[in-house]
RODO-2510 file (C-alpha; in nm, 4 decimals, decimal comma):
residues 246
     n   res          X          Y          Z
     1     x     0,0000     0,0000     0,0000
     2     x     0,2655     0,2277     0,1366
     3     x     0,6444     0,2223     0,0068
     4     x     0,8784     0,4558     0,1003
     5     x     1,2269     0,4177    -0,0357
     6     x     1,5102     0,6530     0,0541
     7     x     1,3241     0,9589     0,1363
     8     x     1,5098     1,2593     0,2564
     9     x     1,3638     1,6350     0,3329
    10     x     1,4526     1,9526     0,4699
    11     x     1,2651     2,2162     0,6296
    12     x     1,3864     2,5536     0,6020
    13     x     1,7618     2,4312     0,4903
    14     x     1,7871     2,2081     0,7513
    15     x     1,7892     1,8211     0,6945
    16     x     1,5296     1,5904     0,8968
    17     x     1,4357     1,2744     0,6955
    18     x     1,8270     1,1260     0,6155
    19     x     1,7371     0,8459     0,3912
    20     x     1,4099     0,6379     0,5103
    21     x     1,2696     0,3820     0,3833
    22     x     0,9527     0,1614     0,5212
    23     x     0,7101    -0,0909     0,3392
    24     x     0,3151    -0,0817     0,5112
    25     x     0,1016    -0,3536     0,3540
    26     x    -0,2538    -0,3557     0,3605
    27     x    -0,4150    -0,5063     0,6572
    28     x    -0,0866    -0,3946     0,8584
    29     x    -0,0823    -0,1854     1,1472
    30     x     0,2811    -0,0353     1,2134
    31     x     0,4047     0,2231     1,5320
    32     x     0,6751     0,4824     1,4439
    33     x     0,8968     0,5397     1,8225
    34     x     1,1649     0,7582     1,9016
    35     x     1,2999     1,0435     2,0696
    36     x     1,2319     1,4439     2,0319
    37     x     1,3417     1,5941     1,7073
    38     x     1,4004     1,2384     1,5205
    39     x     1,1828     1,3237     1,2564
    40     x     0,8201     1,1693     1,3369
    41     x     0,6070     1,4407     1,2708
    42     x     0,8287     1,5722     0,9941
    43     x     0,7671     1,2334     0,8075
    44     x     0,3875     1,2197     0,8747
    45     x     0,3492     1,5868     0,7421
    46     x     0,5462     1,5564     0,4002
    47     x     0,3692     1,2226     0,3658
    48     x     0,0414     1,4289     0,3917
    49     x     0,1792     1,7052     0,1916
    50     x     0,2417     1,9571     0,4460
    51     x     0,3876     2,2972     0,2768
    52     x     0,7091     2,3803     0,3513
    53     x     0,8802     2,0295     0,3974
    54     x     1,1013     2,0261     0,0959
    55     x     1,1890     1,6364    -0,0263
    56     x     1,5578     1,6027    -0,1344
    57     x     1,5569     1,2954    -0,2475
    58     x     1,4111     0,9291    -0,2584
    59     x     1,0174     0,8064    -0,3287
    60     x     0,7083     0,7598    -0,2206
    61     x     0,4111     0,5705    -0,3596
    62     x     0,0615     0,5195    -0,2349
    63     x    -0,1117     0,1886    -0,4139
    64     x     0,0732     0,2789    -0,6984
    65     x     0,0950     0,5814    -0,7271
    66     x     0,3701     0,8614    -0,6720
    67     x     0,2033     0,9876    -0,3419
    68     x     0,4885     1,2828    -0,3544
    69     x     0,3667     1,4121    -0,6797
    70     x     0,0209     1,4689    -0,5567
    71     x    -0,1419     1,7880    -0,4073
    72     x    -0,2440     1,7396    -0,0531
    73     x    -0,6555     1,7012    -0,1494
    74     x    -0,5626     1,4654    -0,3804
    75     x    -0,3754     1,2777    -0,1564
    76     x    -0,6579     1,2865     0,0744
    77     x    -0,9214     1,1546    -0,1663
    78     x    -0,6999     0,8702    -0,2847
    79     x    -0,7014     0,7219     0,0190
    80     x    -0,4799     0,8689     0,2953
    81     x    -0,5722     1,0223     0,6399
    82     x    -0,3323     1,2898     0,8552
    83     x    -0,4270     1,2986     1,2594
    84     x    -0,2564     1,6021     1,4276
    85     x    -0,0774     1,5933     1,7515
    86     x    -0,2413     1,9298     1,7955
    87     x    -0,5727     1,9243     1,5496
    88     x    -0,7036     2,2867     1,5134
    89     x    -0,9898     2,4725     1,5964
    90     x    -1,1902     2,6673     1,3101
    91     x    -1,4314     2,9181     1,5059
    92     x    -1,7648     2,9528     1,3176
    93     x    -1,7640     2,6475     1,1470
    94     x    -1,9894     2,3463     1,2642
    95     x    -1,8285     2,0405     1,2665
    96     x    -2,0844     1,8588     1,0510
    97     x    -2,0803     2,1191     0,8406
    98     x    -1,6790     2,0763     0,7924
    99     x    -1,6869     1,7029     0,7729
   100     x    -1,9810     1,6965     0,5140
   101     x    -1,8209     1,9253     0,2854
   102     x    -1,4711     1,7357     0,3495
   103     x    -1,6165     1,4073     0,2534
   104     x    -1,8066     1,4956    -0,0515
   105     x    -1,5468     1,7150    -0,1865
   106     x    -1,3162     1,3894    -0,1474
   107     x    -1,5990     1,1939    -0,3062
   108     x    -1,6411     1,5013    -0,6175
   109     x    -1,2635     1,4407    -0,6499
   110     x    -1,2926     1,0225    -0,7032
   111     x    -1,6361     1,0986    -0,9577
   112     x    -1,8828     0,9768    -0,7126
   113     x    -2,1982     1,1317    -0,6446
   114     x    -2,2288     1,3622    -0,2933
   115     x    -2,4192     1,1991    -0,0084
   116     x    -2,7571     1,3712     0,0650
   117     x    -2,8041     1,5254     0,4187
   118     x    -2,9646     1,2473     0,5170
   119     x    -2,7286     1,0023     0,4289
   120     x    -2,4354     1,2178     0,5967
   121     x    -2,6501     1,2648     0,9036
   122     x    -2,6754     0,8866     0,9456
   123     x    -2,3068     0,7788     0,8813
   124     x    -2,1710     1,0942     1,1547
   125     x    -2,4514     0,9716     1,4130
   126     x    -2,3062     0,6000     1,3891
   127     x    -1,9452     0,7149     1,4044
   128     x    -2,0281     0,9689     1,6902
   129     x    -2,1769     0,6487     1,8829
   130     x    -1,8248     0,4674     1,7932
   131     x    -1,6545     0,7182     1,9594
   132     x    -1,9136     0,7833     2,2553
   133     x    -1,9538     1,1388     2,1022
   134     x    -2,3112     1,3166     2,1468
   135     x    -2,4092     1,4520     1,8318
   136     x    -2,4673     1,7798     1,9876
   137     x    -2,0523     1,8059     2,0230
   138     x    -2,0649     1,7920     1,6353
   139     x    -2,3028     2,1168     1,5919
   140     x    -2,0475     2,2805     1,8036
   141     x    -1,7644     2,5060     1,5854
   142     x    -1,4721     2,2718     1,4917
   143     x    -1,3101     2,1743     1,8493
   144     x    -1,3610     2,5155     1,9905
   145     x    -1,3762     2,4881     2,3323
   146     x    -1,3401     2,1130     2,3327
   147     x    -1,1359     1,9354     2,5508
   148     x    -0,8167     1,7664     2,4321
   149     x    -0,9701     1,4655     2,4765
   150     x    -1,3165     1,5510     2,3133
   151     x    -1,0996     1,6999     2,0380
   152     x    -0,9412     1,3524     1,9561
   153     x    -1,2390     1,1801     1,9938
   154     x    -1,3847     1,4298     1,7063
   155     x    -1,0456     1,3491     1,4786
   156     x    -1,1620     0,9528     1,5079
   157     x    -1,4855     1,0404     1,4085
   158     x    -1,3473     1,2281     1,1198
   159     x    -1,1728     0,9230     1,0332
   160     x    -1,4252     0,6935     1,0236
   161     x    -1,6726     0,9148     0,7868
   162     x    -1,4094     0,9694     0,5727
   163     x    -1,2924     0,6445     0,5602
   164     x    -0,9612     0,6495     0,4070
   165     x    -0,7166     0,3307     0,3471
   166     x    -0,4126     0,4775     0,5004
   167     x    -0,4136     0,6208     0,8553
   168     x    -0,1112     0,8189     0,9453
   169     x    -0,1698     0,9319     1,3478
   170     x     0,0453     1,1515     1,4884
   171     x     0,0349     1,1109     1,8693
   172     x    -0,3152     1,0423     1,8688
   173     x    -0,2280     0,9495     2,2866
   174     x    -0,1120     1,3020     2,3644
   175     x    -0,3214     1,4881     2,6174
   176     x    -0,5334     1,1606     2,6376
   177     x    -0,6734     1,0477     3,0086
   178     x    -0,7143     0,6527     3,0348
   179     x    -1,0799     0,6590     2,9128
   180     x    -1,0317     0,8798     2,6223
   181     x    -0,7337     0,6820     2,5439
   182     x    -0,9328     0,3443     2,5373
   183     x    -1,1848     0,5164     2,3823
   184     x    -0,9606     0,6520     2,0690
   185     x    -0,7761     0,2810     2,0653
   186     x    -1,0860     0,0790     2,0402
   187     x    -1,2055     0,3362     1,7410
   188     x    -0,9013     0,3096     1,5297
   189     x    -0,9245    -0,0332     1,5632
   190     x    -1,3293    -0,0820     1,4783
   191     x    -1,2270     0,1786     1,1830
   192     x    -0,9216     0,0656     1,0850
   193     x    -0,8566    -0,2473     1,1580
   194     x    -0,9634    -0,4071     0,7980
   195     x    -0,7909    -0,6541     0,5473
   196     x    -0,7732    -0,3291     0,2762
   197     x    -0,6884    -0,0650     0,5628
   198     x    -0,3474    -0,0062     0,7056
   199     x    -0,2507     0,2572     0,9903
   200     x     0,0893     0,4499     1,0678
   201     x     0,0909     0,4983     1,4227
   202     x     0,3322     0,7474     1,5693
   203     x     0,3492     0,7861     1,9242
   204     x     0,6360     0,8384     2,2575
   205     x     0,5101     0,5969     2,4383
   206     x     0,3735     0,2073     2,4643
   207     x     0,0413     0,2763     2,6172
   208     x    -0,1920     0,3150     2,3217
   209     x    -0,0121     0,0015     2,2110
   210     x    -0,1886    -0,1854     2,4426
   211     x    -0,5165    -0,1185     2,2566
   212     x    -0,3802    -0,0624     1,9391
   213     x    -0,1496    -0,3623     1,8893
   214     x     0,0860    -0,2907     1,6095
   215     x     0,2012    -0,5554     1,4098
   216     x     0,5554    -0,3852     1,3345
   217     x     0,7010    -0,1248     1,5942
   218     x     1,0000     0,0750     1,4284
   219     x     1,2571     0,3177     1,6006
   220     x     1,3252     0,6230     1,4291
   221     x     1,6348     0,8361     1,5320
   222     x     1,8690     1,1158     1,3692
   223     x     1,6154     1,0915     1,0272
   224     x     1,6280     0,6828     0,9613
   225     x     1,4563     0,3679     1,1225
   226     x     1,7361     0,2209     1,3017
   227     x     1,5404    -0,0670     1,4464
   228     x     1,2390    -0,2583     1,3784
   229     x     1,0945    -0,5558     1,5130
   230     x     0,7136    -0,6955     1,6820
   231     x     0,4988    -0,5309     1,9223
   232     x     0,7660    -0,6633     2,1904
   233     x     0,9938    -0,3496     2,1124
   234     x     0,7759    -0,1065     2,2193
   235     x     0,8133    -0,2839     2,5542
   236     x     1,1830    -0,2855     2,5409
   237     x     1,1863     0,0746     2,4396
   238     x     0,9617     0,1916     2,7411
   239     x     1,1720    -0,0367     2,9888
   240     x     1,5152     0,0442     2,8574
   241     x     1,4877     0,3885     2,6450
   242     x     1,6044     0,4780     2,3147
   243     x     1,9594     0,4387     2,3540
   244     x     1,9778     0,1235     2,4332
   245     x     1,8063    -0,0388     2,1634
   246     x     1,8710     0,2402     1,8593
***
């Protein structure tokens, strides 16, 4: 689904990405660990197409196709999914206002026909219930004045009505309690967790792990994956650190 071969980047002259490369199959769920300033985020926004994260050199291609020559939407309507550490609030927009539009512009860009408000109404209320989200959060303006919890919880359900095949997450765990955090794992997995559906997990720590169990755990430091192995490593990592196994 997702090969990356050599990839290298810089953001404002400086080099991040140093030559990575990782294979994601479909039906594969893999966790991206390391330290501060290794180059998680950095590789999760110029997968998604973030401006301003200049690729050097190597490839990247997305069932096929060269993911880094696409523009962000259509990198979004092919298929692939970007959760923010941080995800942003837009004051005076409703939320199912923003996802409606964001779904059938994705399905406009694929030539499919634009779900009625009927339709949309139905698939938001069943993902809200996924996520134990009342539907009166999602007439609220996008995550204004939501928790950081209640905003995650809102990024799943985004997920799950747009329904991509790729998931990259980008500390979906951070500023999580133990519910929410249960809460968020058992809704990537009842979203994601599919035979033509694969998920990029990056996160500091093991604890999500325990409800999202990764089938490949990889250790990224100074730019490259130095390590890789099975969900075992992320228990080695939070035992012993990143030194000690990089």
């Amino acid at each position: 689904m997702l090969t990356i071969s050599d990839l290298s980047n810089e953001i404002a002259g400086k080099a991040i990405l140093k030559g990575l490369s990782l294979k994601i199959n479909a039906g594969e769920i893999h966790a991206i660990m390391g330290p501060n300033g290794a180059g998680k985020s950095t590789l999760a926004y110029t997968l998604g197409g973030r401006p301003g994260y200049a690729v050097t050199g190597g490839s990247a291609t997305f069932d096929g196709q060269d993911l880094l020559a696409m523009d962000p939407h259509e990198r979004a309507a092919a298929g692939l999914f970007l959760g923010f550490q941080y995800p942003v609030e837009i004051p005076g927009v409703s939320n199912l206002q923003f996802l409606r539009e964001a779904l059938n512009a994705q399905r406009k860009q694929r030539g499919e026909e634009p779900l009625s408000g009927g339709a949309f109404l139905k698939l938001a209320r069943e993902k809200a219930d996924l996520l134990r989200m009342d539907m009166d959060m999602l007439k609220r303006p996008v995550n204004v004045g939501f928790s950081g919890g209640e905003k995650k919880r809102a990024e799943m359900v985004q997920m799950g009505i747009l329904d991509p095949k790729l998931a990259i997450l980008d500390e979906t765990d951070s500023g999580l309690d133990i519910d929410a955090l249960r809460i968020c794992g058992e809704g990537i997995n009842a979203i994601m967790r599919k035979p033509d559906k694969a998920v990029l997990l990056i996160t500091h720590y093991q604890r999500l792990l325990d409800y999202v169990k990764p089938d490949f755990v990889h250790v990224l430091a100074g730019g490259r994956i130095v390590r890789s192995g099975g969900a075992e490593l992320a228990h080695e990592l939070e035992q012993h650190g990143y030194e000690a196994v990089a």
